[in-house]
N, C-alpha and C positions, 0 to 999 in steps of 0.2 A: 500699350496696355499698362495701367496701371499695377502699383505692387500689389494692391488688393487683389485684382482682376487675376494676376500671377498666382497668388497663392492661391485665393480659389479653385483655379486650373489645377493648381498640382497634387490638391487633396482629395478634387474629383479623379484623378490618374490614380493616386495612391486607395483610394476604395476600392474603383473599379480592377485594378489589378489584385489587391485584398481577397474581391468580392468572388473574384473568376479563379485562385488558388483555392479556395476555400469548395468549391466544386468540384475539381479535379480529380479522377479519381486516384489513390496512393497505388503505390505498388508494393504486390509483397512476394520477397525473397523467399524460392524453393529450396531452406537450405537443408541439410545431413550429416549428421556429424556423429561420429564412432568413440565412445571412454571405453578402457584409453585405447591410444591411435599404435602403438605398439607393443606386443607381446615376443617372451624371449623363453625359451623352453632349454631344457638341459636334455641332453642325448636318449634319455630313457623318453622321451616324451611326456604326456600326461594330456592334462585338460586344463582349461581357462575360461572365464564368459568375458562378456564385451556388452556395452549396451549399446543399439543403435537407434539414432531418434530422426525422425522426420515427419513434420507433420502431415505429408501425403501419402503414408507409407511409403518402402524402398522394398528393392530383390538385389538380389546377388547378380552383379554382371560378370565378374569372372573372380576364378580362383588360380593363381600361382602356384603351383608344386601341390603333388597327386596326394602326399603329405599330411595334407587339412584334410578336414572334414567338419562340417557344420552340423549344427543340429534344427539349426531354422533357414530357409534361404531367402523368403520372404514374406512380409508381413504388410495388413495395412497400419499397423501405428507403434509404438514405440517399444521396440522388442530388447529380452536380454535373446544373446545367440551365445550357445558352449561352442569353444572351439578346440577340439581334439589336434594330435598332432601323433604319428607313430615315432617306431624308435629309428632313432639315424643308428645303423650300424657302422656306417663308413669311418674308419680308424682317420683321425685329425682332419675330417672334410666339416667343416657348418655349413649350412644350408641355410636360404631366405626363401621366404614367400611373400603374398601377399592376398588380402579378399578388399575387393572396390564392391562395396554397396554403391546403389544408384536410385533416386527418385525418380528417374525420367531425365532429368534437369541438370541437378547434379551429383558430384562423386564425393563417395567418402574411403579414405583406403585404409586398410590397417594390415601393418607392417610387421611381419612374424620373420623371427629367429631360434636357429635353434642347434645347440653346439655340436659339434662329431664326435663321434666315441673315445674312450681314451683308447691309445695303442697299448697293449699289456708290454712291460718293458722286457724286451728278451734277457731273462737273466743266464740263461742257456745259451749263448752266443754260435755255438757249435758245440756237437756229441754224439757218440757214437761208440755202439755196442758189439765188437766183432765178434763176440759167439753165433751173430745173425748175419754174418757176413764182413766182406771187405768196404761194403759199400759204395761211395765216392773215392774210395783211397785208390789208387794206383800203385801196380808192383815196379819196379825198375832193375833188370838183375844185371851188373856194374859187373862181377867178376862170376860166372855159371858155367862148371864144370861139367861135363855129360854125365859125371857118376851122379850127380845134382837134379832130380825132379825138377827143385823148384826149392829157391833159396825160403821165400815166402809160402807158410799156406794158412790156411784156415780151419780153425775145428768149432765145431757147435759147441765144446765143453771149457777149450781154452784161448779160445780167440784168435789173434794173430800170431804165428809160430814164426821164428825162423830159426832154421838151424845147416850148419855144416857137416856135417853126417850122414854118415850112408850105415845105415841097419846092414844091409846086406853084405856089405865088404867090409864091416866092424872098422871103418876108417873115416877121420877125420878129413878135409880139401879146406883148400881157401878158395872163400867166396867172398863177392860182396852183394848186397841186395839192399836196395829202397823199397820201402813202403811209404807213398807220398799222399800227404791231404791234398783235397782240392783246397783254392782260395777261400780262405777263411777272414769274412766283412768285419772290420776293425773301423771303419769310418764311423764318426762322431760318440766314440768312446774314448775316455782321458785314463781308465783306468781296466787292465784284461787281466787276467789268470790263466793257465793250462795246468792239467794235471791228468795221470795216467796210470791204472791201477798196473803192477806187471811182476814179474816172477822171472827169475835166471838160472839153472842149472847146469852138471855135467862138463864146464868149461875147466881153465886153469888160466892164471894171471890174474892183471886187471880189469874190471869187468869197463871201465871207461874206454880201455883201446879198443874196444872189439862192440859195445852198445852206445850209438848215440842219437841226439837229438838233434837235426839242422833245423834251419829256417832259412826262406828265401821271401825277398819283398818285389823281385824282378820276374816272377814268372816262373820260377826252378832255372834262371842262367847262373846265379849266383848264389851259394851255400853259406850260412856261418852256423856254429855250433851253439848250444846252448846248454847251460848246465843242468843237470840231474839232481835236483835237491838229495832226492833218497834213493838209493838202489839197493836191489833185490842183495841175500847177504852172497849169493852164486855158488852156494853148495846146498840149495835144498829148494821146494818147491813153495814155499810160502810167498803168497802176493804182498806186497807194499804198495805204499800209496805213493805215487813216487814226488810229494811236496807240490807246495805251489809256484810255476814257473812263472816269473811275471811278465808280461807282455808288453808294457808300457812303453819300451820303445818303439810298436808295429801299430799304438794305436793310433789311429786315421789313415790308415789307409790297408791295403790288404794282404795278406801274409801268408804263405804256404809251412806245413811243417812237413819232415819226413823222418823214419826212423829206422835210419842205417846201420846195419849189421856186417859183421865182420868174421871170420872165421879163416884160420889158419891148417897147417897139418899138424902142428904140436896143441891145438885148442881151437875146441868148438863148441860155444856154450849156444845153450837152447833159451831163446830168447821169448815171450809169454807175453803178450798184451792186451787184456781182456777187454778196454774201453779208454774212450779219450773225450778229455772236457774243456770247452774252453767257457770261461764265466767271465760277468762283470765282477771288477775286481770291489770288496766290499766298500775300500777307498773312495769309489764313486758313490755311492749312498748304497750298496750292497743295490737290490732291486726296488729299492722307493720310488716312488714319483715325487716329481717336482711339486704338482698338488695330489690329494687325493682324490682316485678314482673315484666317481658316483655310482658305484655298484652298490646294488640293491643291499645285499648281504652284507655289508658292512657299517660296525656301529660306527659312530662318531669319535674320528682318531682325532684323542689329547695332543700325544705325545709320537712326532712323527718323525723322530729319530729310532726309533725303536719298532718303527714300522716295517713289517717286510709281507713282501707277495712273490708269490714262487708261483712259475710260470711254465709251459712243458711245450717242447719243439714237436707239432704232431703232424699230419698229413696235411692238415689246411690251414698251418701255422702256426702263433705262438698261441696257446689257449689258456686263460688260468684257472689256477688249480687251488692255490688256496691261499688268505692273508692272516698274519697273525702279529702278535702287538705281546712284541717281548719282554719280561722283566727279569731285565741282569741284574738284580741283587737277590731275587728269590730264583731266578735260574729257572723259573718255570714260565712260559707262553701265557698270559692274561686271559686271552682268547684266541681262538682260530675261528674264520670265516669263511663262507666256502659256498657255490652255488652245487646244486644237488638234482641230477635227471638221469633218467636212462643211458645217456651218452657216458657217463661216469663209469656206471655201474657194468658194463656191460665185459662181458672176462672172456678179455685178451691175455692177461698178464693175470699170473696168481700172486701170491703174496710173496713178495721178495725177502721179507728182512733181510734187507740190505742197509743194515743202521749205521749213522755216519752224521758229521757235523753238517749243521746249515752253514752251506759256503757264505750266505749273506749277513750273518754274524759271527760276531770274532770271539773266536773258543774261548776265553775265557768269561764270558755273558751267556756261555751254554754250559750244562753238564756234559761230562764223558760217561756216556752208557753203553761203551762198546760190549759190557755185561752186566748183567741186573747188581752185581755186586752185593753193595749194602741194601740197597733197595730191598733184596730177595731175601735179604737175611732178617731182616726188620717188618717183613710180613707187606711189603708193598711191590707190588711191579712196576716196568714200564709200560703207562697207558697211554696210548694216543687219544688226541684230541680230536683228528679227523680219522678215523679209524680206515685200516688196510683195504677195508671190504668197502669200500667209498671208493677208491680210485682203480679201478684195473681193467680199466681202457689199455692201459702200455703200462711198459716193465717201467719207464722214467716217472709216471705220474704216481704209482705205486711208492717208488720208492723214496720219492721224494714224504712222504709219510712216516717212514723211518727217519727221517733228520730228529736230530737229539730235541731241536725247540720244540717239538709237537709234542713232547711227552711231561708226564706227568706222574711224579708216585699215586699210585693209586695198589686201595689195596685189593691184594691179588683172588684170582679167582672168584668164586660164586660168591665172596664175603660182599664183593661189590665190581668189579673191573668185566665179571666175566660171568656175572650175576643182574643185578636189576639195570645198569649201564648197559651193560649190551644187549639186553632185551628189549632196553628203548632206541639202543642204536639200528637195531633190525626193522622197529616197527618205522623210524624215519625213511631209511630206506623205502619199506613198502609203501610212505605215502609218499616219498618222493617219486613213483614209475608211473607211467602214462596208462598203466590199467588202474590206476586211484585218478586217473582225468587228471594228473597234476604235471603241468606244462615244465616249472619249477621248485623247489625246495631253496629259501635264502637260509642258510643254519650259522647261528653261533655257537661255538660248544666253549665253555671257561671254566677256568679254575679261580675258587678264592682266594690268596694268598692273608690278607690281609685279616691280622689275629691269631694265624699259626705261632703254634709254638713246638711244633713238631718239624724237624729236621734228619734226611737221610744223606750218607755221602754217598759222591760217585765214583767212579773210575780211579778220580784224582784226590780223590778225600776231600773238595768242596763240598760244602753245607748246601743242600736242594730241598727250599721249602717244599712240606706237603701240605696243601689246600685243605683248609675246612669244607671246603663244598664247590661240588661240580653244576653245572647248569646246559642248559643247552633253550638258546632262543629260535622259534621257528616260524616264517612268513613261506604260505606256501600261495603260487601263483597259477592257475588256470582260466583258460580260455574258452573252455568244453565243457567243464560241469555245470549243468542247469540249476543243481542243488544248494551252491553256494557262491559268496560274491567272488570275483576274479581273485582276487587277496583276502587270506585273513591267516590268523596267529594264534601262537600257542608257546606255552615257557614248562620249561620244568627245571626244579630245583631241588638238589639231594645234599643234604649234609656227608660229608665223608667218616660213615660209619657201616659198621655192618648190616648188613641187608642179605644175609646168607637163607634167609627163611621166605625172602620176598620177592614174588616176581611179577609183582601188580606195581605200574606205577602211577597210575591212574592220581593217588593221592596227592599225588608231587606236582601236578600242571596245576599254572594260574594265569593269569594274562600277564601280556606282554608290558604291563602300563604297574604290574606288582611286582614285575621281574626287574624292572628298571627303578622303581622305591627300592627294592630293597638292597640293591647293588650300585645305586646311586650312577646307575650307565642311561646311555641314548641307543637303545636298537633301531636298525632301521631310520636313519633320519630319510635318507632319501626318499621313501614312500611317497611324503605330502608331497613330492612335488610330481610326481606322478597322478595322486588321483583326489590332489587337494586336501586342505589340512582337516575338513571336518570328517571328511571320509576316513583319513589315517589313524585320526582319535579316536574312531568306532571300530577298528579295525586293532587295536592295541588296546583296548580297552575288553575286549571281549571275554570272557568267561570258556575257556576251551571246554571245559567239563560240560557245558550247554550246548554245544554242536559235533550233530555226531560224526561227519568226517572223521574226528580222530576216534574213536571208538568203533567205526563200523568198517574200516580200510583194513 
């Protein structure tokens, strides 16, 4: 064959193969695909969309974790889908899911995360109230003579007793007697505290031979002692605080205390121990977290040295009670934040005034209001921030209320503290209970500092800003009222003047979006990411004076 012949041949090849592609019929890919391909949610949950596109429509072949919830499952063409997610309660557990759309053909999956609750940090390590009992303690009687009931007893008025004396034979005995903690959990704490309110009388000597403190880290085989910062003066009945015992050496791992009494025939003091603490020591960040919690009720913390949340040991664990955002140089709390429900409210405990320093800041960043002092003399009291009638579930959540940071001069009585304040304090309460359909109440209550020039001393003759003006921000949360959205808001704002004529405060609410103008604060950040940011903008934007919830509760 010639070249011609060849080429010819090879351009009839190269048509005809041309000619026979050009017929064939193409193929077209069933494909599916998910924007975007993974979503990540924060512990409170919330909502997200996702768009899914296929050109043959798709359904939903499965879902991972009960979790989700969809609002489309299947569609024939190119859908947005909301994907819901509830709230992880589970303390440091995240959680994965996933949803696979499907055309038939093929899968598209998208990949859901979503973090675990924070753990509230136990700033209450251990505690215990023996007007209510012995508890967990154990007696151990070491030296019990028959003229001796019972070296150890207990009274509902003054706690743990002990004493060497017999009423009846007007005679002193030597005894010896333990009262023993159980093991008390020190593991992954760098820094502890103990302390213990008590009282000594009717003795003679020193009250150290005959009153002390051991500790054991072996189980109770082996005892050493520990020093008594402050002791009772042992001729009269006045309690003392008996200092802060540091525990630094027992922490990581676990530690027993006991407290051994002693009594002779020439002396037998009566020994009085009303309650026993042990705390994170403030050295360790007082009770901060590492980050901050995403609870609802809290605004956006600046300054997170100055942060603290107090936290209360109750039947089903550590629960919190409230945060607040301290300022040591006006010696007054910024804010207090605090969630708000019937569980709160509910009276187990009356009101203790039981006033006393925040163990998780260092006295001198607090006032001493062991008495109204100057405060009372200057026409102002001490007002709480989250007030008494807010916590009394238990005597400890109550009294954690009385800690010095919560307070605030405010002046006293009907002029305002006890006047148009508390009037709004009571109506929050009634929207916070489950007959107002309100699931929750998130509240901030604050003080102005910024601008005062009014100053009262305390205790110590420190200088304690008094606030131009009180506020309190409120996000209330239900599930059950048909009348209004799951969330909405409400702010009120009172200059710190007399209001002794006023018991309307009607005037005073604005929305949560004028309450933040004009205090230059972030209420609620965590909202949007619960129910999305345009929903949170209408929700803090709202006009409280335009819905009647707060008028008709």
């Amino acid at each position: 064959m010639n070249i011609k012949s060849i080429a010819a041949a090879m351009f009839a090849a190269a048509f005809t193969l041309g000619f026979a592609s050009c017929k064939k019929t193409p193929v077209v890919t069933e494909s599916i695909s998910v924007n975007p391909e993974t979503l990540a949610f924060a512990a409170e949950g919330g909502e997200s969309t996702v768009s899914v596109i296929s050109p043959g429509g798709w359904h939903v072949s499965a879902t991972s974790g009960a979790w989700i919830t969809l609002d489309v499952t299947e569609s024939k063409y190119s859908s947005t889908v909301k994907v819901s997610v509830g709230e992880n309660t589970v303390a440091d557990t995240p959680r994965n899911g996933s949803v696979t759309f499907t055309n038939g053909k093929k899968n598209a999956v998208l990949a859901i995360s979503q973090e675990g609750a924070s753990r509230p940090l136990p700033n209450e390590i251990y505690s215990i109230d023996f007007t209510k009992g012995f508890g967990d303690f154990t007696v151990e009687d070491k030296v019990h003579p028959s003229e001796i009931a019972q070296v150890w007893t207990n009274s509902n008025q003054y706690g743990a007793v002990a004493s060497g004396y017999n009423d009846q034979y007007k005679q002193n005995y030597e005894t010896e007697g333990w009262l023993i903690s159980p093991e008390v959990d020190l593991e992954g704490y760098k820094y502890a505290f103990m302390n213990f309110n008590h009282a000594a009388n009717m003795g003679a000597g020193a009250l150290t031979d005959y009153l002390k403190l051991m500790s054991s880290t072996d189980g109770g085989k082996t005892w050493k002692e520990l020093a008594i910062p402050v002791m009772p003066s042992g001729s009269n009945w006045t309690y003392v605080d008996s200092g802060d015992i540091d525990l630094k050496e027992f922490c990581g791992r676990k530690v027993q205390f006991a407290f051994a009494y002693k009594s002779t025939v020439e002396s037998s003091y009566k020994w009085e121990i009303k309650s026993v603490n042990v705390f994170r020591d403030p050295k360790d960040n007082g009770s901060t977290y590492t980050t901050v919690p995403a609870w609802m009720e809290l605004p956006k913390v600046e300054d997170k040295s100055n942060f603290v949340i107090h936290t209360s040991l109750e039947d089903n664990g550590y629960v919190r009670n409230f945060s607040l955002l301290n300022d040591p140089k006006a010696l007054v709390a910024l804010w207090v934040a605090y969630p708000q429900c019937d569980y709160y409210m509910k009276k187990v405990s009356g009101r203790t005034d039981l006033w006393g320093y925040d163990p998780f800041i260092d006295k001198d960043k607090q006032p001493n209001l062991n008495k109204s002092g100057d405060f009372f003399a200057n026409g102002y009291e001490r007002g709480h921030q989250i007030a008494s009638a807010d916590r009394l579930v238990s005597t400890h959540m109550n009294s954690q209320t009385f800690y010095y940071s919560n307070m605030a001069p405010m002046l006293k009585q009907k002029e305002f503290n006890s006047g148009v304040w508390s009037t709004l304090e009571d109506k929050v309460r009634d929207w916070s209970r489950s007959y107002a359909h309100t699931d929750t109440m998130y509240v901030v209550t604050g003080s102005v500092v910024a601008g005062s020039k009014t100053f009262v001393k305390d205790n110590d003759g420190k200088q304690v800003t008094v606030p131009v003006g009180f506020y309190k921000a409120l996000l209330r949360y239900s599930k059950s009222d048909a009348n209004t959205p799951q969330y909405i808001g409400s702010a009120f704002y009172f200059e710190h003047r007399n209001y002794s004529m006023e018991t309307d405060f009607t005037p005073y609410a604005m929305s949560i979006d004028e309450l933040e103008a004009k205090l230059g604060m972030d209420f609620f950040p965590n909202l949007e990411s619960v129910i999305g940011k345009e929903d949170a903008a209408k929700v803090e934007a709202e006009d409280p004076k335009t819905n009647q919830f707060w008028w008709n509760n």
